[in-house]
C-alpha positions as CSV (number, residue, x, y, z in Angstrom):
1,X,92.3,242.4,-7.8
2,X,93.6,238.9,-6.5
3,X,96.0,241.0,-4.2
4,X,93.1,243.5,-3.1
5,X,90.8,240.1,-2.4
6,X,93.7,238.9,0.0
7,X,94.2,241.9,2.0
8,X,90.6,242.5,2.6
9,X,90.6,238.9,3.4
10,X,93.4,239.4,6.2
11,X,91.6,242.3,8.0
12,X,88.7,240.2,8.5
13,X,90.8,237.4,9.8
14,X,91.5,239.8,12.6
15,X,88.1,240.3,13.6
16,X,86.6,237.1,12.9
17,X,87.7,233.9,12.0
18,X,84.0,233.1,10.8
19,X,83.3,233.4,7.1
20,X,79.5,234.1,7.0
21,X,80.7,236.8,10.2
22,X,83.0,238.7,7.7
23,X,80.4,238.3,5.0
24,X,78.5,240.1,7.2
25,X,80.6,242.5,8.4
26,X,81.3,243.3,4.3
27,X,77.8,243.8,3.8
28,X,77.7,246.3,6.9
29,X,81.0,248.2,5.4
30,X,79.8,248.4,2.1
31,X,76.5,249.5,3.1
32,X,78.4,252.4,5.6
33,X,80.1,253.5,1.9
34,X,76.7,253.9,0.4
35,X,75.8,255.9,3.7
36,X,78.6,257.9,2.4
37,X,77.9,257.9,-1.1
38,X,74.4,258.8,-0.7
39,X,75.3,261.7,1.4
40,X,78.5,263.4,0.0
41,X,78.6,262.6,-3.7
42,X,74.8,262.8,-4.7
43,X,74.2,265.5,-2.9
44,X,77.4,266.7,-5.3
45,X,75.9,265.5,-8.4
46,X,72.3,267.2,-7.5
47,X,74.0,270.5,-6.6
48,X,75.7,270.9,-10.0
49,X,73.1,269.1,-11.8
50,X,70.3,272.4,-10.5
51,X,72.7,274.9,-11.4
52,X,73.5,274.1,-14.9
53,X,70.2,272.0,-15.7
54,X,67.7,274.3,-13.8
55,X,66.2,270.8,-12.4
56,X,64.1,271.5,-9.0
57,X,65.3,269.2,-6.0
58,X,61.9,267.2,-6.2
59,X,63.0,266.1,-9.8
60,X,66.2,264.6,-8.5
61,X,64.9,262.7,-5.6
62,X,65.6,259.2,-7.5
63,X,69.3,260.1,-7.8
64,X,69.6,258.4,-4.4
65,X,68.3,255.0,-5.3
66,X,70.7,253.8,-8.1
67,X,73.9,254.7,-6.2
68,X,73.0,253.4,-3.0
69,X,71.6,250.4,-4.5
70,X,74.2,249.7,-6.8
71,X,77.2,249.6,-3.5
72,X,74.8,247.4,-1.5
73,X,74.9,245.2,-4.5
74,X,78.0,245.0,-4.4
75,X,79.1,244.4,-1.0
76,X,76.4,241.7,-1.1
77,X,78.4,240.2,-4.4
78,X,81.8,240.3,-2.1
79,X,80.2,238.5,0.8
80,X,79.0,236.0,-1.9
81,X,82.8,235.2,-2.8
82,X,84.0,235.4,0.8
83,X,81.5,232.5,1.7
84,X,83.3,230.6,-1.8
85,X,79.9,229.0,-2.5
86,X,79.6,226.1,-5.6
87,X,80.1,227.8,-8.8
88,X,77.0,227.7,-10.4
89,X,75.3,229.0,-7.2
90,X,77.7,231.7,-7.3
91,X,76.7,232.3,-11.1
92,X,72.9,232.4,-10.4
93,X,73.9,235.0,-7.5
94,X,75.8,237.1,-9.4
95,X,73.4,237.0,-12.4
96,X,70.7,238.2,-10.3
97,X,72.3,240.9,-8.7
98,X,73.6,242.1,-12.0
99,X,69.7,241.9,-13.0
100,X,68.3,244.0,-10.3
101,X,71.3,246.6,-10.9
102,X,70.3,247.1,-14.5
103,X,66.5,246.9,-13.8
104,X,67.3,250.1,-11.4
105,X,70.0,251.7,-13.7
106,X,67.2,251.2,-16.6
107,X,64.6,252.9,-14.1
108,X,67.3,255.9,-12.9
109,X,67.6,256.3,-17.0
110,X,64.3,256.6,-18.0
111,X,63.5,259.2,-15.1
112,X,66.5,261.6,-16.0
113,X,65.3,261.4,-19.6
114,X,61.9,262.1,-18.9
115,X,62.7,265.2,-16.9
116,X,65.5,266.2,-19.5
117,X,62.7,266.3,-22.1
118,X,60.6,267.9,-20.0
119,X,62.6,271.1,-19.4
120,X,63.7,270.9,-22.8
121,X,60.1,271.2,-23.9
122,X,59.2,273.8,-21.4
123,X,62.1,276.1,-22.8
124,X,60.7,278.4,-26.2
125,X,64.4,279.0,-27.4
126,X,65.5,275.7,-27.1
127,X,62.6,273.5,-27.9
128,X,62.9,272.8,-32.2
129,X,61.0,269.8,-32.5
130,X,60.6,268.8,-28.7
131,X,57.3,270.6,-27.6
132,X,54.9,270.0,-25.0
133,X,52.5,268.5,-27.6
134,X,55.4,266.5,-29.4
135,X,57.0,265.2,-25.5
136,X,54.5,261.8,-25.6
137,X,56.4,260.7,-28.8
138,X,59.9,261.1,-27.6
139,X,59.2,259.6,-24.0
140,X,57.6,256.7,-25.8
141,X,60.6,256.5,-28.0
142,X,63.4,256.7,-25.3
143,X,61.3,254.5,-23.2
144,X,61.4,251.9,-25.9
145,X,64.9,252.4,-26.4
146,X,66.0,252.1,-22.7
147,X,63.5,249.2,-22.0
148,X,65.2,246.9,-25.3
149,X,68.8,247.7,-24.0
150,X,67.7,246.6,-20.7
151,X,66.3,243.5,-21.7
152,X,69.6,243.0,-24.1
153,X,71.4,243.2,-21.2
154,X,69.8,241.4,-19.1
155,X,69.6,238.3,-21.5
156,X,73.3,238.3,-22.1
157,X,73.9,238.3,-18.3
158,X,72.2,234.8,-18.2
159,X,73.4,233.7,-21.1
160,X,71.2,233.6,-23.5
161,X,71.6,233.8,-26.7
162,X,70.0,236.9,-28.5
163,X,71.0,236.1,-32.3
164,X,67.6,234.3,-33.0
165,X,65.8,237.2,-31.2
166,X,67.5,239.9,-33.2
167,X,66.3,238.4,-36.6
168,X,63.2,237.6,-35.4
169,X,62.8,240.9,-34.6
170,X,64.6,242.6,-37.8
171,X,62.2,240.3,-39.8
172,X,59.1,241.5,-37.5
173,X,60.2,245.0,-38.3
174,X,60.3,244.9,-41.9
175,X,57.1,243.2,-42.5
176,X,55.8,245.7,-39.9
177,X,57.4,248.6,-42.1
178,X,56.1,248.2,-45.3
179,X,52.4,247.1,-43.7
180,X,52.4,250.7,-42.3
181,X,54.5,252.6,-44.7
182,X,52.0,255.4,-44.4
183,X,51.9,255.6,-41.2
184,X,55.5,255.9,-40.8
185,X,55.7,258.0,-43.9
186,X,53.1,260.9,-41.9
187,X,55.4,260.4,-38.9
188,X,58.3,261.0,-39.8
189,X,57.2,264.0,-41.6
190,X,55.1,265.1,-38.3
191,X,58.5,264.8,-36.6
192,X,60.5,266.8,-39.6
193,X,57.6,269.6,-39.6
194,X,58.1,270.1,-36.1
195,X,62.0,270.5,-36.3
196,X,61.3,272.6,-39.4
197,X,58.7,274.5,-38.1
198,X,57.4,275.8,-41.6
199,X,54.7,276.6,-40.1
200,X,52.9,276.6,-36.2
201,X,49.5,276.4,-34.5
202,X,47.7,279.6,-35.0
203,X,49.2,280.8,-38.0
204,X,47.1,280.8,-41.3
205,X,48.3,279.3,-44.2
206,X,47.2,278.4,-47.9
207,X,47.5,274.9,-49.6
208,X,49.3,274.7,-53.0
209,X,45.1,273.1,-53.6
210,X,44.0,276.8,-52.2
211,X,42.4,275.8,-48.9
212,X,43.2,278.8,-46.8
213,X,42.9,278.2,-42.9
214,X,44.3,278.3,-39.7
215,X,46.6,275.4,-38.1
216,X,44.7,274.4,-34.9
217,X,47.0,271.1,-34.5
218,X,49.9,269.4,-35.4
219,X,49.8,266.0,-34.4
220,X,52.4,263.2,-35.2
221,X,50.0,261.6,-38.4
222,X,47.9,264.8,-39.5
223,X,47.7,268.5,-39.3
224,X,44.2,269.9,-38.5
225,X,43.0,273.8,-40.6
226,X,40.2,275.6,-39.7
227,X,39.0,277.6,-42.8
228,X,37.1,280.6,-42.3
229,X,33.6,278.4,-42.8
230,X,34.6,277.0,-39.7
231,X,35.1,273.8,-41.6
232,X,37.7,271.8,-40.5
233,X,40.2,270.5,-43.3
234,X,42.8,267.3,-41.9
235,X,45.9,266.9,-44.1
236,X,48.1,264.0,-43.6
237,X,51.8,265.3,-42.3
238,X,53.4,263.2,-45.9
239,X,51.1,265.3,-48.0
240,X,52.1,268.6,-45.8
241,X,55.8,268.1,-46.0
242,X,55.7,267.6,-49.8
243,X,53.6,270.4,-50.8
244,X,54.0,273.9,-50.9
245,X,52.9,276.0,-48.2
246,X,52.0,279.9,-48.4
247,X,52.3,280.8,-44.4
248,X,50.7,284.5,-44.3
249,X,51.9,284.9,-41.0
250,X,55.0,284.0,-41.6
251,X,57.9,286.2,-42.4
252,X,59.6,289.0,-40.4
253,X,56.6,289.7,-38.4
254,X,53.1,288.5,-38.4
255,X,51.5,291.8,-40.3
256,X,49.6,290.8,-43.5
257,X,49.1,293.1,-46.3
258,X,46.0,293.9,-48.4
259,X,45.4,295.6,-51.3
260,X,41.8,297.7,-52.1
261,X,42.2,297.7,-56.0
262,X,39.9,300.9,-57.1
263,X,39.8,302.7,-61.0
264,X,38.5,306.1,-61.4
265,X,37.2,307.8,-64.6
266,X,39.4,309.5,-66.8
267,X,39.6,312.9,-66.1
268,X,39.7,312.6,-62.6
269,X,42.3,314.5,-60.6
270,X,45.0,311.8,-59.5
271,X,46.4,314.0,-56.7
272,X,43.0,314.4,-55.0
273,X,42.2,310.1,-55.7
274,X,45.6,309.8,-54.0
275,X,44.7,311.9,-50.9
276,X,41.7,310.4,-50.3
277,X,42.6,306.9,-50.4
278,X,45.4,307.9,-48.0
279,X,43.1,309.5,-45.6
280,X,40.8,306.6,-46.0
281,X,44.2,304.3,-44.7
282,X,45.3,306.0,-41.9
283,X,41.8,307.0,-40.6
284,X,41.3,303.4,-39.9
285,X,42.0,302.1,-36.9
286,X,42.4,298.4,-37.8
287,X,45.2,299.4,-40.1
288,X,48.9,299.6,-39.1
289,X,50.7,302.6,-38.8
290,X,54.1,300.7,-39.6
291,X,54.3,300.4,-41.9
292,X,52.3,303.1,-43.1
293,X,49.6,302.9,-45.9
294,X,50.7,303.6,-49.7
295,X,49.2,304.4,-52.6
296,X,50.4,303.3,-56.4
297,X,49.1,304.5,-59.4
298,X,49.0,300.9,-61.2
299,X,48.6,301.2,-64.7
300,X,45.8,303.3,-67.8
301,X,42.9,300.8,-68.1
302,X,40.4,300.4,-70.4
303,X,38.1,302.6,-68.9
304,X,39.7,303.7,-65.5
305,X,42.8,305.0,-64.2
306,X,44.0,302.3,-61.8
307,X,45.1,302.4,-58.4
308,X,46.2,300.3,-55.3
309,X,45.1,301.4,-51.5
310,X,48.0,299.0,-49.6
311,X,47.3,298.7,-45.9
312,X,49.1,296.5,-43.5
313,X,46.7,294.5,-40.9
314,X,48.1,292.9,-37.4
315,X,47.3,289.4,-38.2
316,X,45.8,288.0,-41.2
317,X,42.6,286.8,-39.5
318,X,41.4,290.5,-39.8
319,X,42.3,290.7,-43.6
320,X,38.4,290.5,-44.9
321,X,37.1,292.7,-41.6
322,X,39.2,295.3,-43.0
323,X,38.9,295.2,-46.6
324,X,34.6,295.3,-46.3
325,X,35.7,298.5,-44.2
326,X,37.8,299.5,-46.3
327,X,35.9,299.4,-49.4
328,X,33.1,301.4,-47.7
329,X,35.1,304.0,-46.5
330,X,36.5,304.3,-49.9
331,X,33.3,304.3,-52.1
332,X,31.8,306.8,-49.6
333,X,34.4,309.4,-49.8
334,X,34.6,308.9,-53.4
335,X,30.9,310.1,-53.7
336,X,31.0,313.1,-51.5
337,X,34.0,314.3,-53.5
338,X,32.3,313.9,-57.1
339,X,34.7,311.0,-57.8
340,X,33.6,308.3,-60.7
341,X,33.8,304.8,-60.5
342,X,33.6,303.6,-63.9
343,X,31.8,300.8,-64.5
344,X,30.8,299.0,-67.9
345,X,28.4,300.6,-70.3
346,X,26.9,299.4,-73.1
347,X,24.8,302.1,-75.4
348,X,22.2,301.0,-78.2
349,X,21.9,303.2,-80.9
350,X,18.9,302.3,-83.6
351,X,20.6,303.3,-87.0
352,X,16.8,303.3,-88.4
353,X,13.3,302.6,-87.6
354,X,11.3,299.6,-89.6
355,X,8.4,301.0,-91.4
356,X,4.8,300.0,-90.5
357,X,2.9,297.2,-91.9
358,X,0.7,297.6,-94.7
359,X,-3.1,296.5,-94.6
360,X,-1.9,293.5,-96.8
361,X,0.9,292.6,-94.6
362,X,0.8,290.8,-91.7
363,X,2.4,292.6,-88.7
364,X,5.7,291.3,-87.7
């Protein structure tokens, strides 16, 4: 470096003898190389940076400021040492030139994050847990993050000691952490739930309490069901993540099954109940034809021979539509086809009739 200092020191002895000339001309030939940089090696880094990243060129507009910054910085530091200025003016230099280069590193930082997220979020097969609803949380975070190690920094280039502040700010944090335990505890399982993804917004879904809804929202503290009253239910995320969960449109595909439970009298003819219960299946149109209704003969009752009508419905938002059609079609076709439907009985039979009062009794 010493020997690097030297030569540079004896090319500008041949142009000026002047030391606040050469720091000039320093500052002019380090501001040509960021001419340079700017133009040849940024426009490098934004070329590859589209291809692989899918950024658009107005995205990585700022990827001109820190680089060309940063060399004026420096050839304005070099100048500094070519003028050999007092020590502790030199230090105050220095430390605020190495301030305003992490103050626009800090800045460069928190823009390429933000539009890293971004595209992350905008991407369905990549985005887990970073979606466009779930992006304010993680940009809040980073920006945190980036922001303290920027302040860190910039502390320790002036010398100042940061123990105190760390355990000030480890104590803060701890009394913070157990006054809002709950808090924390429904956002870090709002953040888990999203990388999980047990379930999503628009799916329905039944409580292990039997609320049975549809997830309008998951927000970082609370995820929001509307039931099928059109009453809104709000379940903290801690309580979601440590419950269990029936997702009905969950599963290889989103089709929900029902069943239309029906008995017939004994004596009926099976093969005929069968028949009609499958015409009654396919005929509707809200029904899936894959896969395709099925009937089982479930089991000898008490006073019916039992059967299942199972249907597959698109979504399970149309599972009650279809049964009330279902079980109309059914108890229609069973009448026009002289088909009981047992129901319960109960017969009186008088074993004997009381005799009439006498003229000396009184009537009962």
């Amino acid at each position: 470096m010493e020997n690097l200092q030297k030569l540079l020191e004896n090319y500008l002895n041949l142009l000026s003898a002047n030391t606040y000339v050469q720091a000039l001309l320093v500052i002019i030939g380090f501001w040509f190389i960021a001419l340079l940089v700017n133009q040849f090696f940024v426009a490098w880094v934004k070329k590859i940076t589209i291809r692989h990243l899918n950024f658009d060129n107005a995205t990585l507009q700022f990827l001109h400021s820190p680089f060309y910054i940063s060399v004026i910085l420096l050839g304005i530091a070099s100048s500094t040492i070519l003028l050999k200025l007092p020590i502790h003016l030199q230090a105050i230099i220095f430390s605020s030139l190495s301030s305003v280069a992490i103050v626009v590193w800090a800045k460069f930082f928190l823009k390429i994050t933000h539009a890293v997220l971004k595209t992350v979020s905008q991407n369905p097969k990549q985005a887990n847990f970073i979606q466009a609803h779930t992006l304010p949380l993680f940009e809040n975070i980073v920006f945190i993050l980036i922001v303290c190690i920027a302040i860190y920094y910039i502390f320790i280039n002036w010398n100042i000691d940061m123990t105190a502040w760390l355990a000030s700010a480890g104590i803060i944090g701890i009394a913070v952490g157990f006054a809002a335990k709950d808090t924390l505890a429904n956002l870090f399982s709002g953040v888990f739930i999203m990388a999980d993804a047990p379930y999503k917004i628009g799916d329905y879904v039944v409580l292990d309490t039997g609320e049975r809804g549809e997830v309008t929202k998951i927000g970082i503290r609370s995820t929001r069901l509307l039931t099928r009253d059109d009453i809104e239910i709000t379940v903290p995320n801690s309580v979601m993540g440590n419950t269990k969960i029936i997702n009905e449109s969950g599963g290889r595909h989103e089709k929900f099954r029902i069943t239309i439970q029906v008995g017939v009298a004994y004596g009926s003819d099976i093969d005929k109940v069968r028949d009609i219960l499958m015409q009654v299946g396919e005929s509707n149109q809200q029904v899936c034809s894959v896969p395709e209704p099925r009937v089982r003969f479930r089991k000898f009752g008490a006073s019916s021979l039992d059967f299942d009508l199972l249907c597959w419905v698109a979504q399970p938002v149309l599972r009650g539509l279809v049964i009330d059609s279902l079980n109309c079609a059914v108890y229609k076709a069973f009448q026009q086809n002289s088909i009981e439907i047992p129901y319960s009985k109960h017969d009186i039979f008088i074993k004997e009739m009381p005799s009439p009062p006498t003229n000396n009794e009184p009537a009962p």
